[in-house]
C-alpha positions in Angstrom: 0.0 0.0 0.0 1.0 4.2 -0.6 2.2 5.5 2.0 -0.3 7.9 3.6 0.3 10.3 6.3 -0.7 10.6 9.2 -2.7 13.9 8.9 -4.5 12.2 6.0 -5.6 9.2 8.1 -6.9 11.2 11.1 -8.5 13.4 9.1 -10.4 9.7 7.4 -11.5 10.0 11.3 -12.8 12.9 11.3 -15.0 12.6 7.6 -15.9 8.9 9.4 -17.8 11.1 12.6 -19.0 13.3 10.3 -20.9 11.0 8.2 -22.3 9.4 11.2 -23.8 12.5 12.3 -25.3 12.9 8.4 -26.1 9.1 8.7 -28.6 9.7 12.3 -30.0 12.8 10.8 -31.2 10.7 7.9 -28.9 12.3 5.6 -28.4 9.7 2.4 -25.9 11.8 0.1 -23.3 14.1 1.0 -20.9 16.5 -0.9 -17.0 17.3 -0.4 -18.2 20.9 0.2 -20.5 19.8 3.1 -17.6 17.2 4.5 -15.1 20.2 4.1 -17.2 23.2 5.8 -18.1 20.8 9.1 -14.3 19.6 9.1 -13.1 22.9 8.6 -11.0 21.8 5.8 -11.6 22.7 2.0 -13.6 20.2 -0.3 -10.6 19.9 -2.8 -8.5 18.4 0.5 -11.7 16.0 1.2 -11.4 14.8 -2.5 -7.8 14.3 -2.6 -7.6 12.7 0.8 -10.7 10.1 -0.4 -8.8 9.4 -3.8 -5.7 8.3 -2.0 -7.8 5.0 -1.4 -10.0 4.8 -5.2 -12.4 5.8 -6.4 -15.3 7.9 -4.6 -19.1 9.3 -5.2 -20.2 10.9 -8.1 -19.5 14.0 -9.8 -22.7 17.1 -9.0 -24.0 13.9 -6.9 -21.8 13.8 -4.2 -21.5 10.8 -2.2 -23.6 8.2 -0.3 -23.6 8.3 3.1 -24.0 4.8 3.4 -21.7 3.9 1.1 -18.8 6.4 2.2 -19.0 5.2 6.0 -18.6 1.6 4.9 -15.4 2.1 3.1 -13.7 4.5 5.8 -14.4 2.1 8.2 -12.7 -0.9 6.3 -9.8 1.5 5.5 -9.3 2.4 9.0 -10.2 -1.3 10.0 -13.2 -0.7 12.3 -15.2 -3.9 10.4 -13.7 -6.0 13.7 -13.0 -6.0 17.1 -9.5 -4.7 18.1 -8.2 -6.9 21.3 -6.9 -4.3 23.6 -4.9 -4.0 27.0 -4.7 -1.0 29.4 -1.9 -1.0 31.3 -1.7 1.8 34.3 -5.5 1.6 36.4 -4.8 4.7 37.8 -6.6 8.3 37.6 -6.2 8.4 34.0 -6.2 4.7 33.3 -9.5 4.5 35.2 -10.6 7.5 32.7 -9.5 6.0 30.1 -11.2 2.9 30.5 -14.9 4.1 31.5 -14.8 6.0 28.1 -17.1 3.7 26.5 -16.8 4.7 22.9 -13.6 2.6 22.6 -15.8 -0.3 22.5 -18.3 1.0 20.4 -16.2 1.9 17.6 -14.0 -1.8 17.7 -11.8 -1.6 20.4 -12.4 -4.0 23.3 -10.4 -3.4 26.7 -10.0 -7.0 26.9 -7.5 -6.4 30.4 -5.9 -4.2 33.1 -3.1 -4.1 34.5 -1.0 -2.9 37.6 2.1 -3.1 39.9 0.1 -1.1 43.0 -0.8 -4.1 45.1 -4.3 -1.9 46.4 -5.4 -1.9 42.8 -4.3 -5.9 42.1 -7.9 -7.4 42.6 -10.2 -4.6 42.3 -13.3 -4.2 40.0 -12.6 -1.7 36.9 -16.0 -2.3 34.6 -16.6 -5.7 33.7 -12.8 -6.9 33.8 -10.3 -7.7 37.7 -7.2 -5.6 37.6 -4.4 -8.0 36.9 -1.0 -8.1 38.4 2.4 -6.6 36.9 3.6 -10.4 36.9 0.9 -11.6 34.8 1.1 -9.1 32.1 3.5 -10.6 30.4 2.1 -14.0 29.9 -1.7 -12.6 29.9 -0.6 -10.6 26.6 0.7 -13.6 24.8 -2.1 -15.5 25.8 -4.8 -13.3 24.7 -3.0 -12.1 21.6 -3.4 -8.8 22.8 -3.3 -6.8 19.9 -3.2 -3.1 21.4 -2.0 -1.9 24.3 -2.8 1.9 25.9 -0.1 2.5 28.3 -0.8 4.8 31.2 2.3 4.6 34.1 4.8 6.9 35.3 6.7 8.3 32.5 9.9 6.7 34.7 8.1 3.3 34.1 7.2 3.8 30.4 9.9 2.3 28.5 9.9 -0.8 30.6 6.6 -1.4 30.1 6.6 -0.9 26.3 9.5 -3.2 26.0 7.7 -5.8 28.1 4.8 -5.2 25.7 6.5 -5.7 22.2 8.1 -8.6 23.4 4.7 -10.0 24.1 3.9 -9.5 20.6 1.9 -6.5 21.1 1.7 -4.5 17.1 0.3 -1.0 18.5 0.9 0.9 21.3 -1.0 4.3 22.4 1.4 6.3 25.3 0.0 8.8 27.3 3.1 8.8 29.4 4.9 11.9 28.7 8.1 10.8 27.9 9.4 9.9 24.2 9.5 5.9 23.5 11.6 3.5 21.6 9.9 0.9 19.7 11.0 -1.5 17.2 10.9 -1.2 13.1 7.1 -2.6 12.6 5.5 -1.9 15.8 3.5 1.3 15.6 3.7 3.7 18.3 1.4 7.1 18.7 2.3 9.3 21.6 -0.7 11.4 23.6 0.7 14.4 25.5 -1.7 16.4 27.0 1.1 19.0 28.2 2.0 19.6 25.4 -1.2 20.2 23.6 -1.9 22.9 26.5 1.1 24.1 26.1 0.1 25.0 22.2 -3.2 26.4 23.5 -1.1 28.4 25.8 1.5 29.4 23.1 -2.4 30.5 21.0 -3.4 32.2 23.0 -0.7 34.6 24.0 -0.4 34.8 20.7 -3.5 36.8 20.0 
């Protein structure tokens, strides 16, 4: 496959909420204009981002709702569950894990885990926070396929090593410290500092 980059897939995101929107309004067609103005893009960016994966809609129709969701969603593959592991039950992993779209949109927190020996055994959800020691082990065995790490920043790269070795292919950080990962394992970084930070640098900027 083309390389795409990254902007271009999370912007796929974005068109793929949009369209649900369109979709429970009752919407059935929708044009690159309309995608562009509620993504505050511009419609030639819509089309040239959809024709990076074939051929879309047609032209003074625009495209079918329907249609156009069903073939994001394979490209981003949403058409199956995602087997996930959250590692860190903590204030943010606890957050994390009670956001309940995850699920909704593929991705199944399938277990927890933790090295604080008051969290070991407790009720998060549906799922028993799991030791530190069984993580290892627990992620082979479950062929876990993503894992959202939320520890200490001091803890982080331990973890993720633990976690590739496992056989783990994706991993989202929301420690806030810069990771190492092998060639093939995908990594995406979430810094919530930092994204303040540009809000900060914004708005002084006015």
């Amino acid at each position: 496959m083309k390389k795409i980059s990254e902007s271009a897939v999370r912007r796929l995101s974005l068109y793929l909420r949009l369209l649900q929107e369109a979709d429970a309004a009752g919407a059935e067609t929708i044009s690159s204009g309309q995608l562009a103005e509620r993504g505050g893009t511009t419609s030639a960016q819509v089309r040239k981002d959809l024709s990076l994966f074939g051929s879309f809609g047609k032209r003074g129709l625009g495209y079918s709702v329907q249609e156009l969701l069903e073939r994001i969603r394979a490209i981003l593959g949403l058409q199956r569950q995602w087997r996930v592991a959250l590692i860190g039950a903590g204030k943010l992993g606890s957050a994390l894990f009670s956001y309940r779209d995850f699920e909704a949109r593929g991705f199944e927190i399938r277990a927890v885990f933790d090295r604080d020996p008051e969290k070991v055994g407790t009720a998060l959800g549906g799922l028993t926070v799991r030791a530190d020691e069984e993580m290892d082990r627990a992620l082979r065995d479950e062929a876990i396929e993503i894992a959202i790490v939320a520890v200490p920043g001091e803890a982080a790269q331990h973890v993720v090593d633990r976690v590739v070795k496992a056989g783990v292919g994706a991993v989202l950080n929301f420690a806030p410290v810069r990771l190492k990962v092998p060639r093939g394992v995908t990594l995406r970084n979430v810094d919530v500092t930092l994204e303040l930070e540009g809000l900060s640098f914004a708005l002084n900027s006015r």
